[in-house]
Phi, psi and omega in degrees: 000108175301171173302307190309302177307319162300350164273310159293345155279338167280335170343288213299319205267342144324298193274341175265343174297300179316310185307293217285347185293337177270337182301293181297320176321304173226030146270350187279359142258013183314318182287304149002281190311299178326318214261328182290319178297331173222098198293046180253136178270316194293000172258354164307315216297285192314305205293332175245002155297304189324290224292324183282349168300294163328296169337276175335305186302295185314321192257033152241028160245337184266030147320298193282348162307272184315330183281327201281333204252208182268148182274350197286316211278313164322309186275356167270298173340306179296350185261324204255301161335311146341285186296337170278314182327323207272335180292341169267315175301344190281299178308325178275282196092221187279033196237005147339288129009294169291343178254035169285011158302282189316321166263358176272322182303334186258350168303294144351279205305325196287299185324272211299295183308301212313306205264346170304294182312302168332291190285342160274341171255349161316281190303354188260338186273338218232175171229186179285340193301344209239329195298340176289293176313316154321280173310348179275318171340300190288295189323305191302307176312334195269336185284288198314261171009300197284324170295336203251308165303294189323293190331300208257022176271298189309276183345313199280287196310326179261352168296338182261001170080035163105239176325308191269288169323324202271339157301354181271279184307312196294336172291299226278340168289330204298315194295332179277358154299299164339302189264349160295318181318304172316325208256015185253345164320307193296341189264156129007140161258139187248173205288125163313138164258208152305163147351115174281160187240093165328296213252014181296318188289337149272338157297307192311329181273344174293344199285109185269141190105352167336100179307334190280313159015245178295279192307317166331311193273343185290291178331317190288328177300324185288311169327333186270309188307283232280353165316310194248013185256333160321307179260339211243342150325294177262052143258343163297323194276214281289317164289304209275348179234345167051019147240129181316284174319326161292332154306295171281015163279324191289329179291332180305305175296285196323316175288303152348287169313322175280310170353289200297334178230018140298272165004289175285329158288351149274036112255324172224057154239134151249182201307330200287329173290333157015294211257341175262342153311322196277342167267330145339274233286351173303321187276329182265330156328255176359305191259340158284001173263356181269354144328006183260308181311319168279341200183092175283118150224197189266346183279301177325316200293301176337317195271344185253313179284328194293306169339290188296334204246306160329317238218325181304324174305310169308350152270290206276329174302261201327309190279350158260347190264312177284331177273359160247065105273308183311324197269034171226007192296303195233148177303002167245017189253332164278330157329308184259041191308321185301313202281329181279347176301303173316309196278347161304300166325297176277031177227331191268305196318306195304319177271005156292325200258348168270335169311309191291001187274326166227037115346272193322278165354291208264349181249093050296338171248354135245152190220018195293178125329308220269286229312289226285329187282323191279338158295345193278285182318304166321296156359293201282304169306358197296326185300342180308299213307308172306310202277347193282303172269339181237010184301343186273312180300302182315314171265348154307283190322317196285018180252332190288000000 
């Protein structure tokens, strides 16, 4: 990797610490804000079906964008989208609620350029040799962020009381959405592609013997948990402890611990552990959600999170490292990185949207604790499902 790339890749990751630091900052109360003005879970739900129906849209129409135009310019939209969204919940306040279509769809939109773009010139800087380091790189930006940002979010709401803090934080991302815009000047315009291909990401699964397969269904399985583990984690921490600073001691705490082993796992996994790592960390995401069957509180959810952040790597590495190693496998398979990027995307969305669907589904007809726990587990358990289906990609790839 020459000295330019290597700069252009701290650039990026320069410009992606900032994105999740405005991220975290005021998404991890958003659902919070949300829940207080209406105490619905199925309207969380729905507030997060928008956004990934949006998610899905974008980035398979701002495909051609990003292969034929400039890619920079999708990912600043995605940022300055980022910024309205929040400039609109600031302006509606509590009557937010009533438009959670519309803003979970722009929210979504903002979601979708922003990482199309990310992830294509991600995957253009790095290789299979490097890519495992990177990605522990970003995990680790995602711990710090995840350290910092709740804690002082949680703080600004509760020293300003409620309203008025969660408008302060909501400010305070939008600038700092502002200033990743600025600093994504410094990157590189990277090289145009071909024709973009709509309908590639569905051929591409008609194709037999297709490696995209068994991932595509691997993907839908990560996609079922993190649908609904996204929002109803930290709205448990917040009901069971019903202070905002407590949330962000539990983001404090958790991100720390993914700190440690992001860390350790960007320097030693490597590809041949791949597939017994990724069943390790598939079996223990699992067996840390049963501390719930007995008991939801805030210590259990703590002891579930601490768990959880420990064990993702060991998961979640393989599964972002092999599916951008597929799309590099042959010079027409890099070729089409955009349209397999859409099909990735839109493989996790489809098991994001059957999870919250039947989240929504089984809390229309209950809405008990035990109920929300044993879905959690079912739920929770899905990542078995990924490693079920790709355990074969896995151990190739950890052979190449």
């Amino acid at each position: 990797m020459t000295s330019s790339v290597r700069r252009q890749a701290a650039l990026l990751l320069a410009v992606g610490g900032l994105y999740l630091l405005a991220t975290v900052l005021a998404g991890t109360f958003l659902n919070v804000y949300l829940w207080k003005s209406r105490q619905n879970f199925a309207m969380i739900g729905w507030f997060t079906v928008a956004q990934q129906l949006a998610v899905g849209l974008s980035f398979w129409l701002g495909g051609k964008w990003v292969k034929e135009h400039n890619k920079m310019n999708a990912l600043r939209l995605g940022l300055a989208v980022s910024g309205f969204f929040y400039l609109l919940v600031l302006w509606l306040r509590g009557d937010a609620v009533h438009y959670i279509w519309p803003l979970g769809g722009i929210l979504g939109l903002s979601i979708g350029l922003y990482w199309l773009a990310f992830n294509i010139v991600f995957f253009e800087i790095t290789d299979a040799v490097n890519r495992d380091f990177f990605n522990g790189w970003m995990g680790l930006l995602g711990s710090l962020t995840g350290i910092v940002g709740p804690w002082v979010s949680g703080w600004m709401i509760s020293f300003w009381h409620g309203e008025r803090g969660y408008r302060i934080v909501f400010m305070l991302s939008l600038c700092i959405y502002g200033v990743a815009a600025v600093l994504s000047f410094g990157l590189q315009q990277r090289p145009r592609g071909q024709a973009y291909l709509w309908l590639e990401p569905w051929q591409e699964l008609r194709r037999k013997g297709s490696p995209w397969r068994p991932a595509a269904a691997a993907l839908m399985f990560q996609g079922i948990r993190e649908g609904v583990f996204s929002f109803l984690l930290g709205l448990l921490v917040y009901i069971a402890a019903q202070e905002e600073s407590k949330l962000g001691q539990y983001a404090l705490i958790t991100s720390a611990v993914s700190l440690v082993s992001y860390y350790a796992a960007g320097k030693w996994y490597k590809p041949r552990a791949r597939r017994s790592g990724m069943l390790a960390g598939s079996l223990l995401l699992t067996a840390f959600i049963l501390p719930l069957l007995w008991k939801v509180n805030y210590t259990t959810l703590l002891v579930m999170g601490i768990g959880t952040w420990l064990s993702l790597p060991l998961y979640m590495l393989p599964m972002l490292s092999t599916t951008f190693d597929l799309m590099g496998v042959t010079e027409e398979s890099a070729g089409k990185r955009v349209e397999l990027m859409v099909l990735r995307e839109l493989s996790l969305m489809s098991g994001r949207l059957l999870g919250l669907l039947i989240f929504i589904a089984v809390l229309s007809q209950s809405q008990s604790l035990r109920t929300i726990t044993l879905l959690m587990l079912v739920l929770g358990a899905a990542p078995l499902g990924s490693w079920v289906v790709v355990r074969g990609v896995l151990e190739q790839r950890g052979r190449v």
